[in-house]
N, C-alpha and C positions, 0 to 999 in steps of 0.2 A: 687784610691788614696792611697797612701803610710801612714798607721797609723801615723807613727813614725812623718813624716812631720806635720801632723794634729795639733798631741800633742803639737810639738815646736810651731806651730800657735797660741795654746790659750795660754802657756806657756807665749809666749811675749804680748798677749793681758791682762794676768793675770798683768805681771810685769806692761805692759804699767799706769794701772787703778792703782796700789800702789805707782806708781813715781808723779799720780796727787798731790797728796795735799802735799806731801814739795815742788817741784816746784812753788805751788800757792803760797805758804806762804813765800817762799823766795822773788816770787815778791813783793808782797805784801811789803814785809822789805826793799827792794832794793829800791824801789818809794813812798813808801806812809809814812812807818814808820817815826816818828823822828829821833831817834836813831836804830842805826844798832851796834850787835858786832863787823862787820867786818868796822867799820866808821875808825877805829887805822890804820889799814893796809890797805885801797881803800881811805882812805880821803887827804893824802898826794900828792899821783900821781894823784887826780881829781883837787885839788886845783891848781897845779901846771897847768893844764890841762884849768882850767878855767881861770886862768891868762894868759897863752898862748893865750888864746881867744879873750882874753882883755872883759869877759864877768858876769854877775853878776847871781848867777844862782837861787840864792831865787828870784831874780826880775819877778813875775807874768806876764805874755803875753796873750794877746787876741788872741782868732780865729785867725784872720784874720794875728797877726803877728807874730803867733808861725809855721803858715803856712810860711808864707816868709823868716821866715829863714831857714824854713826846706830846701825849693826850691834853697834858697841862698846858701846853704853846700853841697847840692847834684849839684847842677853845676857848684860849685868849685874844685868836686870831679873828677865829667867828663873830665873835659878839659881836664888834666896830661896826663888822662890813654889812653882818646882819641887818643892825642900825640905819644903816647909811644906805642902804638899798629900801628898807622901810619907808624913811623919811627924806630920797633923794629929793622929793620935791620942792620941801622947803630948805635946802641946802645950797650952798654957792656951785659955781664951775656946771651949771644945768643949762647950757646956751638953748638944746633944744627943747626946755621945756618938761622933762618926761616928768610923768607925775609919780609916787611913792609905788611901792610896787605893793603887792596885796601879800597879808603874812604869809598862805603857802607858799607863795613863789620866791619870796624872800629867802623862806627857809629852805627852799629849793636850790635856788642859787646861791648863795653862800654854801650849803652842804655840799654841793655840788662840784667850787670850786675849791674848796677846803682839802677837799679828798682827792684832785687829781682829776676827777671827771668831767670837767667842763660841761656837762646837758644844760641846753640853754632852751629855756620855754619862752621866750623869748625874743625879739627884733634888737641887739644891740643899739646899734644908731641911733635909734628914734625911742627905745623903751629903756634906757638906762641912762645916764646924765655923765658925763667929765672926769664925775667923782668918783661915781660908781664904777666906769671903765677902770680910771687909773687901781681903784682898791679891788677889782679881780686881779690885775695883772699881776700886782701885791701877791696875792695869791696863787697865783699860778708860779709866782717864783719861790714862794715858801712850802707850796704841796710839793713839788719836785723837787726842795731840799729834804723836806720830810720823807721823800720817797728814798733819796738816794741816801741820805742816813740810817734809815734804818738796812738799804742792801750794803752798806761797806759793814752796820755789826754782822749781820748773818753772815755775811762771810768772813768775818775774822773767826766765828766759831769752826769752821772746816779750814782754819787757815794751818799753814807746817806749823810745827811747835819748834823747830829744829832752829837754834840762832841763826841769824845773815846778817852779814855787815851792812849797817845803813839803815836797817828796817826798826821799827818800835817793836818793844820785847809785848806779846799779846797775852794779856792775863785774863781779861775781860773782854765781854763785848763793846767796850770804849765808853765815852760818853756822848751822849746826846749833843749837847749845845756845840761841841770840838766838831761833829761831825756835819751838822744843820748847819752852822755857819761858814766851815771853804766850804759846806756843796756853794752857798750862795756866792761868797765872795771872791772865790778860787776859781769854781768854772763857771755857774750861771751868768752873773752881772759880766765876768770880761766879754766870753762869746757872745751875748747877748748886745753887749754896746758896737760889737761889730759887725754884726749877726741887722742892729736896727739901721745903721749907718749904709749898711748896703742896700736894706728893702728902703732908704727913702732915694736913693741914688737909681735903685728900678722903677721908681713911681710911686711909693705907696705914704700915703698922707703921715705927717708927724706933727701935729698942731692943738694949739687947746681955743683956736679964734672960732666963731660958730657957725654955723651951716651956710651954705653959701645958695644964695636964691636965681636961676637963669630962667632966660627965654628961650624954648628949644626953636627948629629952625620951621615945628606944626604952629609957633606963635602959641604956645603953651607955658605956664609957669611950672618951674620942676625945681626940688631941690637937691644939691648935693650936700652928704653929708660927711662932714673930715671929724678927724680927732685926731687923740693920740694911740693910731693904730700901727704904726712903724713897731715900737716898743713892746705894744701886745703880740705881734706877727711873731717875732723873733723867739719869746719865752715860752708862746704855744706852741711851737714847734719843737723848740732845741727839748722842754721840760716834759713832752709826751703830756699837752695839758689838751688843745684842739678845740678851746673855745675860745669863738672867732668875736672880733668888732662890730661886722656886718652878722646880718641874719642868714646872709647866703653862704657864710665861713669863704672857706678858701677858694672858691668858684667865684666871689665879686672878684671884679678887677681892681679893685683898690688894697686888697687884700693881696692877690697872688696874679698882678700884670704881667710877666711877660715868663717867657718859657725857660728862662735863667733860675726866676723867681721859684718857679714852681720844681725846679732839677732840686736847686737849696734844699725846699722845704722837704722831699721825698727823703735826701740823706738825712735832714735833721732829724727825723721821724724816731730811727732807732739806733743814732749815731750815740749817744751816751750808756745805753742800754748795751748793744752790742760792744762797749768798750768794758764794762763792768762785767762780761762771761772773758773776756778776755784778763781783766786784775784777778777776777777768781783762782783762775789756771794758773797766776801768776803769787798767788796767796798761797794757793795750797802746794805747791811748789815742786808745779810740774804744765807747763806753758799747753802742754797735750791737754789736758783736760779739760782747756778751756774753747782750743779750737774743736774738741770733738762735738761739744756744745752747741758752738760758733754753726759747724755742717751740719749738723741736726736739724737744727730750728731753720738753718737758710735753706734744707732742704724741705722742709713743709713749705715756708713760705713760696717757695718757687714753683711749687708742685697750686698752691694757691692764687699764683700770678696768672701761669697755665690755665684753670680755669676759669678767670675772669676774663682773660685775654680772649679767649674761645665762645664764652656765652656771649661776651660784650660786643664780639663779630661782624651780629645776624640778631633780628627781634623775628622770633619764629612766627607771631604771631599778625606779622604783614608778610612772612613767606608768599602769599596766595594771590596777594595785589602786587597790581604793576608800579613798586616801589624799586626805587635804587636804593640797596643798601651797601655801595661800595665802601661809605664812609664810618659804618658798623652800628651799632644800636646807638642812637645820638638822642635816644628821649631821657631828658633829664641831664643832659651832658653839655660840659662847656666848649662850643667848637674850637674852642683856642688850644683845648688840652687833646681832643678827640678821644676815641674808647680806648685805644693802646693806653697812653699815658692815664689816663682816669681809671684802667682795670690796676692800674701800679699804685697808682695814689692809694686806691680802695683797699688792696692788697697790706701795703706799707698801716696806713692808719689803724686799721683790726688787728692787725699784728701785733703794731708798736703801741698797742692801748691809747693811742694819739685819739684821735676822733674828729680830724679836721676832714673834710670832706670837699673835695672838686666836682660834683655829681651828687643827683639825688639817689640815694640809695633804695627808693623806693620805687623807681624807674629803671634798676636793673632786670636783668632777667632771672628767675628760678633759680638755675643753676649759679651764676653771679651771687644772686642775693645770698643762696647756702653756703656760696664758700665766704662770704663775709663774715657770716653770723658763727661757720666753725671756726676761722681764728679768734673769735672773742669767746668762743667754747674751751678750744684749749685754753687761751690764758697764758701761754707760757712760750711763744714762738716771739723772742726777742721782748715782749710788755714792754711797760711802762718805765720811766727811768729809775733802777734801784730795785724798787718792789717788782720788776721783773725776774731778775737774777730770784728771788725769791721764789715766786713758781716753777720756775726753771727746775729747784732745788730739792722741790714737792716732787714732781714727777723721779728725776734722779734717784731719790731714796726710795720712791716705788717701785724704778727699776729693780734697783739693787735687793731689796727685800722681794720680787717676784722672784727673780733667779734664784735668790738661797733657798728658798722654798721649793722651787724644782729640782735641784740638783742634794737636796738635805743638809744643807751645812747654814751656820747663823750667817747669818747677813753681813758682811765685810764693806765698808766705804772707807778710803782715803787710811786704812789702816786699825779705826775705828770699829767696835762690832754696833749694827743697829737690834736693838731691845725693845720690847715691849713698849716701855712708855715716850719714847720717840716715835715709833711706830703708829700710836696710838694720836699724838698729835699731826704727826702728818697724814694723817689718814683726814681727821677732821679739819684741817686745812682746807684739803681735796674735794672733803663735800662740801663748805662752806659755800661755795661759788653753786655749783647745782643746785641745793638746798633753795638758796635765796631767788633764785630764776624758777624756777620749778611751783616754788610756796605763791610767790608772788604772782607769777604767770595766772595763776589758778583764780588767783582773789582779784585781778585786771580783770579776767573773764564774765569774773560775777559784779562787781562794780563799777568796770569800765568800757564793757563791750561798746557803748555808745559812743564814747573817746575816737573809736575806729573809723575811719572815712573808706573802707572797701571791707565788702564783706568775702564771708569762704575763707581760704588758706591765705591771701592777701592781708586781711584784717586780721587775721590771728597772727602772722608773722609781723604785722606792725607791732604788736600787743608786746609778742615776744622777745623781738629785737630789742624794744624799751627797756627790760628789765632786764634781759641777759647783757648790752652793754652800760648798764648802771650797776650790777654786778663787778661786773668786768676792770668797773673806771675806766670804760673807753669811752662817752660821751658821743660816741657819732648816732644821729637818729636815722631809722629808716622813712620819715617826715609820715603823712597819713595818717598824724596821731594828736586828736585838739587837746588843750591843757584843760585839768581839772583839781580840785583841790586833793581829789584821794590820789591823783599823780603824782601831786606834789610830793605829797607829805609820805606817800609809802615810799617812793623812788630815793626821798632824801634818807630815809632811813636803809634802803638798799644801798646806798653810798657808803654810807658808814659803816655799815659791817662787812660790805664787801673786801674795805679796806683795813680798817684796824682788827676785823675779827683774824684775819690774816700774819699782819704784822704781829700780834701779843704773840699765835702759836707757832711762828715761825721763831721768833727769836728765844722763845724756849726751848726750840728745838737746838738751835745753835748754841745755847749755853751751856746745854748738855753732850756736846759733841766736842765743845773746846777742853770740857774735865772730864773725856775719856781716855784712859791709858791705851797708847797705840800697840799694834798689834804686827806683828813681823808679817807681808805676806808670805804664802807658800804656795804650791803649784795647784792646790783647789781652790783660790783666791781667784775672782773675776776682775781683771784689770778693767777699770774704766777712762784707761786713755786710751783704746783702740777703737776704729771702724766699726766693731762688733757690737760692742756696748752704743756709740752712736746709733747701731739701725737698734737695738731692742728699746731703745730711751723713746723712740719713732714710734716706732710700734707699741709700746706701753703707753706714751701720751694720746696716741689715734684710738688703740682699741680702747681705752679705759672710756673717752671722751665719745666715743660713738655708743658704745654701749649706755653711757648715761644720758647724752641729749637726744638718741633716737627719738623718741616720742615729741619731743618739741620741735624735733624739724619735719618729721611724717606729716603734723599736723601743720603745719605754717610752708615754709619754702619747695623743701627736697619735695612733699606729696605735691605742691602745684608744679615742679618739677618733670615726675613722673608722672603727673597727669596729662602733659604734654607729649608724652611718649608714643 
């Protein structure tokens, strides 16, 4: 392995850990605060915003109706782009031409990008039009407001009850539209316009003029294709959304040119996620809680770098020929990023529910490719912006409720007792995500075996990877996988309930956590602001998580893995 590579690795792991806590604390300001400095210059265009609405946004909402509108904005959002990806052919801003795209895939991609997931069946450049770019990007900024409103209710339900100067008194899990609009206007669009201002200052195109026709120096015509991919770089990243402009995502060079570019895009990955375990700690009003969190998840993740770092080394399988493999397994790799930085890229994106990809995934090694597919098994090591802090929250209560069961006492959290019918949704939560990989897996095998371009444990971990990160809403593909209409159409429905089946029973869970009378601790109360409770949250997300995707990886990765052995 290349030192130098090494170095920039903790380098951005060093920056990542010091951008936590003003991120938290700006959330924290953005949602919970009374008063913000910035209320002068975001409260004008929010008001304006909430009038548009015709909506009232101090007006408190229940569970059950902060949930309906959520659903009621996001398939208001669909319809358009639906449309407009149908019929981009006959529509303006199409310089290159592309023609309408076919109903599954439409319903694929709008589903897709609705939810967070970015899976693109797709060549953006050449298979989608001006229009249809600029109305994902649309979406890519309103899934990751969607995401990160529904994580600021869920955690207002586990927030103190206790007054603090400065803060809004929490009755409710707030309202939708107050929360969906500063995620947008508060943190996505400013980082973002800064965020675009910089990738076009690194090289990467920001235009709506059309494709540009050259003569290379073989005396061949080639074209390059521009747009407005600056804009889209920036919200894929910061918003944990990972679909890209180009077909090669963040391996083109017009996407991720130089190695500045590519440091950004690693921290953007789970810089707003990682800031929202840190407003948690700071909600529920003990800053500990959030960093034991924080070393939890960055200790799988690292434990996760470790083996990509190590598989992506050496390709065992030219061990035997007279290869130089000083430079480490570089099939499917961009030499610009080499295996160091690309095992971090890989690491970061599975993690961070991102899905933006510097490497084919399907060009890793065994071992590589298992540890990809197990951070998008957990689910829960840093996710997606918002609706991460949510699984996060799933396992925690698992925690807490495996111990009380060991030790015989009722389940104790944050002062809280956990019961039966909390219990009962986070449990279904938990299989949501298995269920849907697992069901699905099963019916690819019988209607899409052909879809698979390598057979054995290689074509069946393509199979599986598709659906367990469409589960996931991680959108990275392990490629080796052609499009088909049953892909389409079951995957967009795996979107959906991956995500909203989630969100309805999460925020029931926190509704009922907010109107529970607290409870004094006493010395058989399990504190979970210590080390202690950190390693069993580890251990309760690993064994729970191994124990249920064993069979999906014996057959797919880990067994071509060990068959290596």
């Amino acid at each position: 392995m290349d030192l130098t590579a090494i170095i920039a690795v903790v380098v951005i792991i060093v920056v990542q850990l010091l951008l936590i806590r003003p991120m938290g604390r700006y959330i924290v300001q953005t949602y919970y605060k009374e008063r913000s400095r910035f209320d002068a210059f975001f409260g004008p265009v929010e008001r304006l915003l909430f009038r548009a609405l015709g909506v009232n946004p101090n007006e408190g909402m229940s569970a059950k109706r902060y949930i309906g509108n959520l659903l009621l904005v996001n398939a208001c959002m669909w319809v358009p782009v639906f449309f407009i990806l149908l019929f981009q052919g006959s529509l303006p801003l199409n310089p290159n031409q592309a023609p309408g795209m076919s109903l599954d895939l439409a319903v694929n991609t709008a589903t897709s990008f609705i939810t967070n997931t970015n899976w693109q069946f797709y060549a953006g450049e050449t298979q989608a039009s001006y229009l249809s770019q600029l109305m994902l990007t649309f979406l890519q900024f309103t899934s990751a407001a969607t995401g990160m409103a529904i994580g600021v209710a869920v955690i207002r339900g586990f927030s103190s009850k206790e007054p603090r100067a400065g803060f809004r008194k929490i009755e409710h899990v707030g309202n939708f539209y107050f929360d969906f609009v500063r995620s947008i206007t508060r943190i996505l669009v400013p980082l973002c316009l800064i965020l675009s201002l910089f990738f076009v200052a690194q090289g990467i195109p920001q235009t709506l003029s059309g494709p540009v026709h050259y003569t290379t120096i073989e005396n061949q015509t080639a074209t390059l294709y521009l747009g407005p991919v600056a804009s889209m770089e920036s919200v894929k990243m910061l918003g944990s959304n990972g679909g890209g402009y180009y077909g090669q995502n963040s391996a083109n060079p017009y996407e991720n040119p130089t190695p500045a570019t590519n440091a950004v895009e690693i921290l953007l990955m789970i810089l707003i996620a990682s800031g929202f375990i840190y407003a948690y700690g700071t909600m529920v009003g003990n800053t500990k809680e959030g960093w034991v969190l924080i070393c939890a998840v960055l200790v799988i993740l690292s434990a996760a770098l470790v083996i990509n770092m190590i598989s992506e080394s050496s390709n065992p399988a030219l061990s035997g020929l007279a290869v130089n493999q000083s430079a480490g397994n570089m099939e499917g790799k961009e030499v610009r990023f080499g295996d160091v930085s690309s095992a971090q890229f890989g690491a970061w994106t599975t993690a961070g529910a991102v899905g933006a990809v510097t490497s084919m995934h399907d060009s890793w090694g065994p071992w590589g490719a298992t540890s990809l597919q197990a951070m998008m098994m957990l689910n829960c090591v840093f996710g997606g912006v918002g609706c991460g802090m949510i699984n996060i929250l799933i396992f925690v209560i698992l925690s807490v409720f495996i111990v009380g069961l060991m030790v015989g006492r009722t389940p104790q959290y944050l002062g809280r007792k956990i019961e039966g019918y909390e219990t009962k949704l986070t449990v279904f939560s938990f299989l949501i995500h298995p269920f849907l990989v697992f069901t699905f897996t099963t019916l690819g095998v019988l209607f899409a075996a052909s879809q698979t371009l390598n057979p054995g444990f290689q074509g069946f971990a393509e199979l599986a990877y598709a659906y367990l990160s469409a589960a996931a809403n991680n959108g990275s593909a392990f490629a080796g996988l052609s499009v088909s209409p049953f892909l389409n159409y079951s995957m967009a429905l795996v979107f959906a309930v991956g995500r909203y089946g989630t969100f309805i029973l999460m925020l029931f869970v926190a509704e009922v956590f907010l109107h529970k009378k607290i409870v004094p601790f006493d010395i058989g109360t399990m504190r979970t602001d210590t080390w202690i409770f950190g390693a069993v949250f580890i251990g309760v997300v690993v064994i729970l998580n191994l124990l249920t995707f064993f069979p999906l990886l014996i057959f797919g990765s880990l067994g071509q893995a060990l068959a290596t052995i």
